[in-house]
C-alpha positions as CSV (number, residue, x, y, z in Angstrom):
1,X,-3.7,-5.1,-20.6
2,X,-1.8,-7.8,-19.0
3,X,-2.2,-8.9,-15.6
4,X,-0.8,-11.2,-12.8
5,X,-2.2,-12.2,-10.1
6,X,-1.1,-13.9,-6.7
7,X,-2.3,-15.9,-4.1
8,X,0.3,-15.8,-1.4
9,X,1.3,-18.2,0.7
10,X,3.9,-18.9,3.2
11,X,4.6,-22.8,1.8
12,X,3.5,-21.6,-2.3
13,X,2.0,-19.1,-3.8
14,X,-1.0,-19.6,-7.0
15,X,-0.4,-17.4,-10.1
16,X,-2.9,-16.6,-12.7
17,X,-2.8,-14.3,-15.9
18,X,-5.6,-12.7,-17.4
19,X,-5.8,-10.4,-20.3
20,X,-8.1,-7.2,-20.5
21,X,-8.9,-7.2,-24.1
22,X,-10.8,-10.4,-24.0
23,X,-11.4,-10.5,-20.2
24,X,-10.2,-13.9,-19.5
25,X,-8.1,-15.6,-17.2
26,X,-6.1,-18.6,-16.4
27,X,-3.9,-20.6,-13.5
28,X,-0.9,-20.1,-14.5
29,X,1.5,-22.4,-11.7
30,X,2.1,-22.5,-8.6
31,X,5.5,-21.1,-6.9
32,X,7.2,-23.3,-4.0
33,X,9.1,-20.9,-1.4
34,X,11.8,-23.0,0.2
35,X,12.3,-22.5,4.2
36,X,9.0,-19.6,4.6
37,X,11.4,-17.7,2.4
38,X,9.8,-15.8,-1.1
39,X,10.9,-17.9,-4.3
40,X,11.8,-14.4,-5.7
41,X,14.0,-15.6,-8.6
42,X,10.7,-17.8,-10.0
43,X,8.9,-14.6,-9.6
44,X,11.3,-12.6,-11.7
45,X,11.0,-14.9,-13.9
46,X,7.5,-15.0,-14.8
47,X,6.8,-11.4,-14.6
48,X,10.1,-10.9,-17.3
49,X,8.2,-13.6,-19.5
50,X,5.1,-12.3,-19.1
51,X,5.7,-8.3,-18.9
52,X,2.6,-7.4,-16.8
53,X,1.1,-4.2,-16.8
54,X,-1.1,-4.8,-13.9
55,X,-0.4,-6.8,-10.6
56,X,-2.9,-8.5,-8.3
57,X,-2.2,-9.4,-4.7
58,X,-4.5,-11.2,-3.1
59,X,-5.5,-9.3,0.8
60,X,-6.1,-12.4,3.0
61,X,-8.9,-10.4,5.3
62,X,-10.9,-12.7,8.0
63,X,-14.7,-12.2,7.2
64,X,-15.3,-9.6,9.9
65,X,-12.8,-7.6,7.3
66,X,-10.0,-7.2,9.8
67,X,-6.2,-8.1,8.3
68,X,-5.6,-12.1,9.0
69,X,-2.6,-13.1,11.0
70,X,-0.3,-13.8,7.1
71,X,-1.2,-10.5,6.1
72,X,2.2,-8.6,7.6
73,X,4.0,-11.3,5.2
74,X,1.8,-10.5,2.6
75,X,2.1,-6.4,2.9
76,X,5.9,-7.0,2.9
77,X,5.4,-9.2,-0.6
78,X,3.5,-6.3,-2.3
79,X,6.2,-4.0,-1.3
80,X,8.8,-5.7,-2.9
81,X,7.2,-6.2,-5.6
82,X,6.2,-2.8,-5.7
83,X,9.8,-1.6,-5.4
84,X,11.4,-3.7,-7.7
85,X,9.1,-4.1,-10.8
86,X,7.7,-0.9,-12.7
87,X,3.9,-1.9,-12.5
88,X,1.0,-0.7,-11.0
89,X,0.0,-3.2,-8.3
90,X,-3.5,-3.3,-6.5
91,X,-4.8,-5.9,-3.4
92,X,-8.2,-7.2,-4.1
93,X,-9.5,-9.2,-1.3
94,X,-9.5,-12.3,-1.4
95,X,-12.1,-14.0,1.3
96,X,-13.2,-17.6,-0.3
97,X,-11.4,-17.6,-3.0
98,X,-9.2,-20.6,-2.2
99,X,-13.0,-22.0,-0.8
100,X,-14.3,-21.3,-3.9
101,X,-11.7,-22.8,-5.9
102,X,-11.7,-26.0,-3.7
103,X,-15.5,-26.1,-5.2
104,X,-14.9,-25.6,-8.8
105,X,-12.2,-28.1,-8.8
106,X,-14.0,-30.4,-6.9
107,X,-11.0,-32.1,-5.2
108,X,-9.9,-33.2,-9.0
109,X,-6.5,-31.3,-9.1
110,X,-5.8,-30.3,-4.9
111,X,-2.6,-29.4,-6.4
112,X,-3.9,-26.7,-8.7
113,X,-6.1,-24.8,-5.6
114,X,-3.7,-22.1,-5.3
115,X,-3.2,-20.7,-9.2
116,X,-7.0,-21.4,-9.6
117,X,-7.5,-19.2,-6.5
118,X,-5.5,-16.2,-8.7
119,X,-7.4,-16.8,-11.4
120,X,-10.5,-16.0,-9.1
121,X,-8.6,-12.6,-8.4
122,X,-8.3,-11.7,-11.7
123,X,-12.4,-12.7,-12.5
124,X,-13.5,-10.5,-9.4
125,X,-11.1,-7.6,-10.9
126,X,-12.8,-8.0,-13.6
127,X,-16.4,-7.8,-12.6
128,X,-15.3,-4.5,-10.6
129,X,-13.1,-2.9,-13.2
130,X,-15.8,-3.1,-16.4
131,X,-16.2,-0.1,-18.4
């Protein structure tokens, strides 16, 4: 199965793709919304190019696992996408991942925190989807 995940952001959002069959994962890019506003023709798109079958939103939750003030924007950004595109979606929380990515990449590529970030989405879906 094909997956895509995101890492939203007000200023950009960090895409990653993973595939099921060999349970591996990539960045993929990183979207630039113009003015706060969704870059939904990028979006369109990648999910046309890369025909998901499975969606991954990152839930920005604070670590007491209450909703964090961006998570109205990012409720509103699964919706569309939910009401547009003909794929399951699913949230998967996403508490240090942009931390964690920050590690891995060691300051290297700042740039590339965000899609490294969905590519830690798609790894933890992993770990909690295995058969």
């Amino acid at each position: 199965m094909q997956i895509v995940a995101f890492d939203f952001g007000t200023k950009k959002i960090g895409v990653a793709v993973g595939q099921t069959a060999t349970y591996t994962s990539s960045p993929l890019q990183i979207i630039i919304n113009k003015d706060n506003k969704v870059n939904w023709s990028e979006i369109s798109i990648l999910l046309n190019e890369w025909n998901p079958e499975l969606i991954i939103v990152g839930k920005p939750l604070n670590m007491d696992g209450t909703d964090s003030e961006i998570m109205k924007q990012v409720e509103k950004f699964y919706e569309k996408l939910k009401h547009t595109y003909d794929v399951n979606l699913e949230y998967i929380d996403e508490r240090l991942t942009t931390f964690e990515a920050k590690q891995i990449l060691e300051d290297t590529d700042i740039d590339k925190v965000d899609a490294n970030a969905a590519k830690i989405l798609i790894d933890n879906w992993f770990e909690m989807n295995k058969e």
